[in-house]
N, CA, C and O of each residue as an XYZ file, in Angstrom:
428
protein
N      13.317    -56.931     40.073
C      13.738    -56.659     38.718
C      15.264    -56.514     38.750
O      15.948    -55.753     39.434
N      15.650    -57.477     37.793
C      17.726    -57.381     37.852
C      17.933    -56.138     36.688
O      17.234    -55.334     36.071
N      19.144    -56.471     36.794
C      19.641    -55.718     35.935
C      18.984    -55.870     34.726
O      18.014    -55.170     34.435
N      19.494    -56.846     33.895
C      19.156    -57.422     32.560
C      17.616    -57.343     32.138
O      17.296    -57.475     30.957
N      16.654    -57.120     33.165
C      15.075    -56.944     32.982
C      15.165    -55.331     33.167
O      14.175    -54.748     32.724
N      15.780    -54.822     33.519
C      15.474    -53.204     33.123
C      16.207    -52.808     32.258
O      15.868    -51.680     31.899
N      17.275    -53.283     31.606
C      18.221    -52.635     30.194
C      17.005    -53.127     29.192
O      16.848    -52.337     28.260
N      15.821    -54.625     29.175
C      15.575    -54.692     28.410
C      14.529    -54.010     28.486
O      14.336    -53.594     27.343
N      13.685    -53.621     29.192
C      12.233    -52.944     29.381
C      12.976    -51.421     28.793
O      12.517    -50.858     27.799
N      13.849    -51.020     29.354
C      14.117    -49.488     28.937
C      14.520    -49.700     27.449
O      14.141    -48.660     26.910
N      15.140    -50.566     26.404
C      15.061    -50.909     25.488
C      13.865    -50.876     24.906
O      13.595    -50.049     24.035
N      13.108    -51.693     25.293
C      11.802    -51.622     24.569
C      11.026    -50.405     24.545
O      10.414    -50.080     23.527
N      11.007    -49.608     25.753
C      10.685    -48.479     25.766
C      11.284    -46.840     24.831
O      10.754    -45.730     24.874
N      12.152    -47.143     24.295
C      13.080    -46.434     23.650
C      12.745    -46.906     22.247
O      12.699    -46.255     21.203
N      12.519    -48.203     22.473
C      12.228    -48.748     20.671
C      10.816    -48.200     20.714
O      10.759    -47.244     19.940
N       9.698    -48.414     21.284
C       8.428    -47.762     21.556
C       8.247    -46.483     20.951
O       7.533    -46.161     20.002
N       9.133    -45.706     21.774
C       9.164    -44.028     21.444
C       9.475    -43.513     20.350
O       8.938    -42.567     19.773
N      10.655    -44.346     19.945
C      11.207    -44.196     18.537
C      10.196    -44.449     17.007
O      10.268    -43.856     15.930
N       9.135    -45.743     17.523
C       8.343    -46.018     16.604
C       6.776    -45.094     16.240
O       5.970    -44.964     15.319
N       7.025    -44.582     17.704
C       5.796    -43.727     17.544
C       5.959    -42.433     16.859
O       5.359    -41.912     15.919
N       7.520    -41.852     18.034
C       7.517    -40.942     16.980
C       8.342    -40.791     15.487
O       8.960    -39.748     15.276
N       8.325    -41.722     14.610
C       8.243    -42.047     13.445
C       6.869    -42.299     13.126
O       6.513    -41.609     12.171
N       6.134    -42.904     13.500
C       4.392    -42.855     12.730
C       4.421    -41.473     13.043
O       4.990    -41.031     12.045
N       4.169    -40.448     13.811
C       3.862    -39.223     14.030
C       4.676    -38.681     12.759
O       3.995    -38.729     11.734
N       5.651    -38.301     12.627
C       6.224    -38.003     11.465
C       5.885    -38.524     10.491
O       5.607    -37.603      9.723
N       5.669    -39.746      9.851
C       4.774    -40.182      8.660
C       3.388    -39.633      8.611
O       2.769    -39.364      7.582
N       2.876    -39.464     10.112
C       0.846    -38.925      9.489
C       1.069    -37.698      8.862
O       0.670    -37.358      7.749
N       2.181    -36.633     10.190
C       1.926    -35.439      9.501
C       2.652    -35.208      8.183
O       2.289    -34.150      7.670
N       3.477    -35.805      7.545
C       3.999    -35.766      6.115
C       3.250    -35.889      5.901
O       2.669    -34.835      5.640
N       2.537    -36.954      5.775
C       1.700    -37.482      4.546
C       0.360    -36.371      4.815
O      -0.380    -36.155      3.855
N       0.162    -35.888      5.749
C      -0.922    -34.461      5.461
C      -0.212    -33.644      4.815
O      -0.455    -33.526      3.614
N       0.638    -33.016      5.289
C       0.672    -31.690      4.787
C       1.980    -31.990      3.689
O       3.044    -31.450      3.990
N       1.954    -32.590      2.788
C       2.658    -32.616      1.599
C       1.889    -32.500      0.451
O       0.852    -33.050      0.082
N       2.802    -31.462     -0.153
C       2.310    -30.193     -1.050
C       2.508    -30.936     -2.819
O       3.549    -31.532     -3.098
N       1.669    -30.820     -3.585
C       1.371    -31.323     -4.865
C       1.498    -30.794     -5.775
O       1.313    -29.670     -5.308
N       1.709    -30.593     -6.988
C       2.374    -30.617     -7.999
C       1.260    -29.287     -8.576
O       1.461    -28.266     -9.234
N       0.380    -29.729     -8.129
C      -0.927    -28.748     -8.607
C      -0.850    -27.426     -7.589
O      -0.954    -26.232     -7.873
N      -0.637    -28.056     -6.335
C      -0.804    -27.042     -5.594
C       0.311    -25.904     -5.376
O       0.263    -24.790     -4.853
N       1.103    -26.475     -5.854
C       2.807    -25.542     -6.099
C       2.768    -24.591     -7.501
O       3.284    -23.485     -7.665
N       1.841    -25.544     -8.624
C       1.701    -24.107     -9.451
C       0.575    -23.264     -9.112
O       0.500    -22.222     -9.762
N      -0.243    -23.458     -8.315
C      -1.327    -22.759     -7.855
C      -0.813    -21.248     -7.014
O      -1.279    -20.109     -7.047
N       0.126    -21.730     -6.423
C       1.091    -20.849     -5.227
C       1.808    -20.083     -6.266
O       1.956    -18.879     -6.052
N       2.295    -20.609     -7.402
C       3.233    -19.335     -8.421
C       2.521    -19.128     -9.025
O       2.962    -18.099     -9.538
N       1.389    -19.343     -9.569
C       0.373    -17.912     -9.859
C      -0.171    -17.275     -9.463
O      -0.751    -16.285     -9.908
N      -0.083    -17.846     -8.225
C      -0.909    -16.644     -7.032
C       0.150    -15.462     -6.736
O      -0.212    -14.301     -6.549
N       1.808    -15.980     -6.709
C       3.032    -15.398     -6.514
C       2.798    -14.118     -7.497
O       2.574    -12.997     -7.041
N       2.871    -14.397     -8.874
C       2.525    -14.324    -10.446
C       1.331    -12.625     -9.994
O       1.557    -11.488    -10.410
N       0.414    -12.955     -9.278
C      -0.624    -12.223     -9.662
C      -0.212    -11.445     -8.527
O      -0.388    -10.244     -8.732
N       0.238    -11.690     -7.487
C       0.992    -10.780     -6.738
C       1.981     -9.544     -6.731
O       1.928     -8.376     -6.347
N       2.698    -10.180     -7.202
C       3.560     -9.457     -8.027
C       3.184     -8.700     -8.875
O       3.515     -7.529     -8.688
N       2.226     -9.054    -10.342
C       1.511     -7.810    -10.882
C       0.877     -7.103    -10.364
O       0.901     -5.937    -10.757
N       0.245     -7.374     -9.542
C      -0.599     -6.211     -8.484
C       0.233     -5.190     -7.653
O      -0.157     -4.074     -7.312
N       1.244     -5.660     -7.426
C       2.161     -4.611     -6.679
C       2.779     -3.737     -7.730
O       2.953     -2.561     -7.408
N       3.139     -4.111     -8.927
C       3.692     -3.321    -10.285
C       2.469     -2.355    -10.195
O       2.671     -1.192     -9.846
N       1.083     -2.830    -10.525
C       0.625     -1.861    -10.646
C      -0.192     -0.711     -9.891
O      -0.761      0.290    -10.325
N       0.006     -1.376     -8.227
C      -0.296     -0.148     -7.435
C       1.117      0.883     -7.510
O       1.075      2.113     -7.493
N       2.109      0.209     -7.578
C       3.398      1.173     -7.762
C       3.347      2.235     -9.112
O       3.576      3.436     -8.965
N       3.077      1.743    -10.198
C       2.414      2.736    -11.267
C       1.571      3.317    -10.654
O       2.098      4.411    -10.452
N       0.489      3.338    -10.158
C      -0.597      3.879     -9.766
C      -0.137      5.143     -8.787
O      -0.494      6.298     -9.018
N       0.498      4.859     -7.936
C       1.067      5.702     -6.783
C       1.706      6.798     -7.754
O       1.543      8.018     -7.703
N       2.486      6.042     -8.666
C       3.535      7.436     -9.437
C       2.858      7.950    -10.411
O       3.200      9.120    -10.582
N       2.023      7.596    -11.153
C       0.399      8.363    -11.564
C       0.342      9.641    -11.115
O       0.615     10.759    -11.550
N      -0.358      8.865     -9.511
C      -1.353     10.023     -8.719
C      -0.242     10.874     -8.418
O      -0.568     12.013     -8.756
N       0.966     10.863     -7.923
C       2.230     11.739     -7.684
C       2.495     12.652     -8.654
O       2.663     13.870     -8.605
N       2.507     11.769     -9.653
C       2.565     13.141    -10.376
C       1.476     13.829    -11.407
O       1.745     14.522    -12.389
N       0.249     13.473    -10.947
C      -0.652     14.573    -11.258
C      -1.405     15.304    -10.475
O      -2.292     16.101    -10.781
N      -0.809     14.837     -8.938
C      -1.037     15.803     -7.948
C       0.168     16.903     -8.050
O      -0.063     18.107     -7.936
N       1.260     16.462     -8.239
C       2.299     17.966     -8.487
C       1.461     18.473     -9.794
O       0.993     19.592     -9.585
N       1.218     18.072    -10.791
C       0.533     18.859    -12.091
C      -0.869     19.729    -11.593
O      -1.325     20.820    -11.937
N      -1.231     18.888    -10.796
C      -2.481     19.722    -10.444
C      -2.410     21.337     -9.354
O      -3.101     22.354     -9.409
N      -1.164     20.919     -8.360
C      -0.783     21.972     -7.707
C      -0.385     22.991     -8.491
O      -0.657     24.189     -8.573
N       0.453     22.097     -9.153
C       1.286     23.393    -10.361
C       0.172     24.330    -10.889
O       0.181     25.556    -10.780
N      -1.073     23.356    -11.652
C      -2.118     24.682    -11.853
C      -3.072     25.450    -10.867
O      -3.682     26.506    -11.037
N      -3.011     24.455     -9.592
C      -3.496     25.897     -8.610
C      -2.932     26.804     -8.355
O      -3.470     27.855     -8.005
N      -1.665     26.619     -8.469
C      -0.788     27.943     -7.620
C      -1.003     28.908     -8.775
O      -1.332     30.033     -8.401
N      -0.890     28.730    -10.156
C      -1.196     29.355    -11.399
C      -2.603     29.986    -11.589
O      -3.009     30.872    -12.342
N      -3.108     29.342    -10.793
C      -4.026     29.925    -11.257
C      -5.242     31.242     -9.825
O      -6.142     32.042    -10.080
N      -4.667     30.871     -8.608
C      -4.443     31.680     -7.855
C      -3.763     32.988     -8.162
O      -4.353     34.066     -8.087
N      -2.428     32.847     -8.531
C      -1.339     34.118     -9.299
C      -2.472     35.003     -9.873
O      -2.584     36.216     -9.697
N      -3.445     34.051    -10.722
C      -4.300     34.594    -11.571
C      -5.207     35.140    -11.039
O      -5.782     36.020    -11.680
N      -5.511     34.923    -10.131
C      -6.876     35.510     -9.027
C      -6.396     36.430     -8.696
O      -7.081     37.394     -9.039
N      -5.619     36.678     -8.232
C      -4.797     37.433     -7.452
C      -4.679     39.072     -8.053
O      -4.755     40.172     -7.507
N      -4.466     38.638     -9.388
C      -3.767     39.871    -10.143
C      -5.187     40.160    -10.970
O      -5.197     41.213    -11.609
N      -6.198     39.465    -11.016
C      -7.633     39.809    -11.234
C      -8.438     40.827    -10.434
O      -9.283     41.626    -10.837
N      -7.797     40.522     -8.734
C      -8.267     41.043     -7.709
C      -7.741     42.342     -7.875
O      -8.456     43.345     -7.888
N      -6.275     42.361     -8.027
C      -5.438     43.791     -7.581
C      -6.056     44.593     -8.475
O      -6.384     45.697     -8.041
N      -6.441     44.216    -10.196
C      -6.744     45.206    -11.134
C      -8.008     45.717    -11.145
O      -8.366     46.699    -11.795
N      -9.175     44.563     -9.901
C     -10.458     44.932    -10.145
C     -10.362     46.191     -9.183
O     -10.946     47.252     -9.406
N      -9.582     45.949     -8.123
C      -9.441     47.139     -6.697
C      -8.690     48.454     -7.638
O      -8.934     49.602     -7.265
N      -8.214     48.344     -8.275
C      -7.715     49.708     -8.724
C      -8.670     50.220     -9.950
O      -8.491     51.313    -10.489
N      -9.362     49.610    -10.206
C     -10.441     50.184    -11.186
C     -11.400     50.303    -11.045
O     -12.153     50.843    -11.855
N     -11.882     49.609     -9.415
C     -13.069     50.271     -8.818
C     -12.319     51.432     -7.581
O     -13.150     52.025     -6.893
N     -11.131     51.684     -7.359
C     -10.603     52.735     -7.443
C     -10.671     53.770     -8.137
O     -11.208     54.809     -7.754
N     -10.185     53.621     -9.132
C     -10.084     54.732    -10.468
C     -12.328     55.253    -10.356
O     -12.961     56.264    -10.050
N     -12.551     54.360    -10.646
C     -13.779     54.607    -10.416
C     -14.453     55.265     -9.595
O     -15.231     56.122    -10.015
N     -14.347     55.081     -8.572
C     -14.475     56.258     -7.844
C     -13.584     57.713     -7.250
O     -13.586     58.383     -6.217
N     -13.132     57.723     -8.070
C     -12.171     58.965     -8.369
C     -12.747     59.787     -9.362
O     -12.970     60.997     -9.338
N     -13.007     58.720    -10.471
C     -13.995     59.654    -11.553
C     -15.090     60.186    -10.919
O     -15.504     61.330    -11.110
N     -15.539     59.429    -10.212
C     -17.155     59.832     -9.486
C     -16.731     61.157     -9.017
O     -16.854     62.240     -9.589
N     -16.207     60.882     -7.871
C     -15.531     62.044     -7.204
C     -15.029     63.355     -8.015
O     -14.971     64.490     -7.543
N     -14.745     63.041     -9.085
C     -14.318     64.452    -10.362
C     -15.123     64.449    -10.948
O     -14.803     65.252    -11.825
N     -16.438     63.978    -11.256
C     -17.498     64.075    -12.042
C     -18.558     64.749    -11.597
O     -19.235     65.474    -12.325
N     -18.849     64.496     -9.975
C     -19.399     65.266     -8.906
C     -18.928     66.475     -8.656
O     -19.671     67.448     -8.787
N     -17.971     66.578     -8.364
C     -17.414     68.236     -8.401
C     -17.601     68.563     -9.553
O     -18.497     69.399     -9.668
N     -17.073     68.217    -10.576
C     -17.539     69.230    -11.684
C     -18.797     69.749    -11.849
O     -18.881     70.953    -12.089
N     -20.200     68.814    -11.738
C     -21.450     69.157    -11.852
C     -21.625     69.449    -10.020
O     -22.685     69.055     -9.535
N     -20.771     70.008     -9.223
C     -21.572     71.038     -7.873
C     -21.065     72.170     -7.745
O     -21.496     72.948     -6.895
């Protein structure tokens, strides 16, 4: 093999490679190229995405703040227990104080 028979074989081989990979690049274009239908399909899916995130984000600031509203009335209403408790203990106090002075008086 001379010279001139391997510049042209490696030629051809280079034109070869080149042609193939150009069909390779034409199959997979021509698969995966995206359609007119399928691009508005993708922005309403975008579309419904997007509203769904608006409204878990409402949702979150909802529950935020009617979990502070709701704390707000436990702690209120604990206060309230609380001072239910202290007045029932001093009046079943007092109560038995009367006992205690009611008993002596009648021994």
């Amino acid at each position: 093999m001379n010279r001139t028979e391997f510049v042209v074989a490696i030629a051809v081989i280079l034109f070869l490679a080149f042609a193939l990979g150009w069909f390779a690049f034409w199959v997979v274009s021509r698969f995966s190229r995206v359609t007119h239908s399928d691009m508005a399909e993708l922005e309403n899916m975008a579309q419904a995405l997007h509203s769904a995130e608006e409204q878990r984000d409402e949702a979150i600031t909802y529950l935020q703040y009617r979990e502070q509203e709701l704390q707000t009335e436990i702690h209120q209403k604990e206060a309230e227990l609380r001072a239910a408790m202290d007045g029932l203990r001093e009046a079943r106090q007092e109560s038995a104080e009367l006992r205690a002075y009611i008993e002596s008086l009648n021994a």
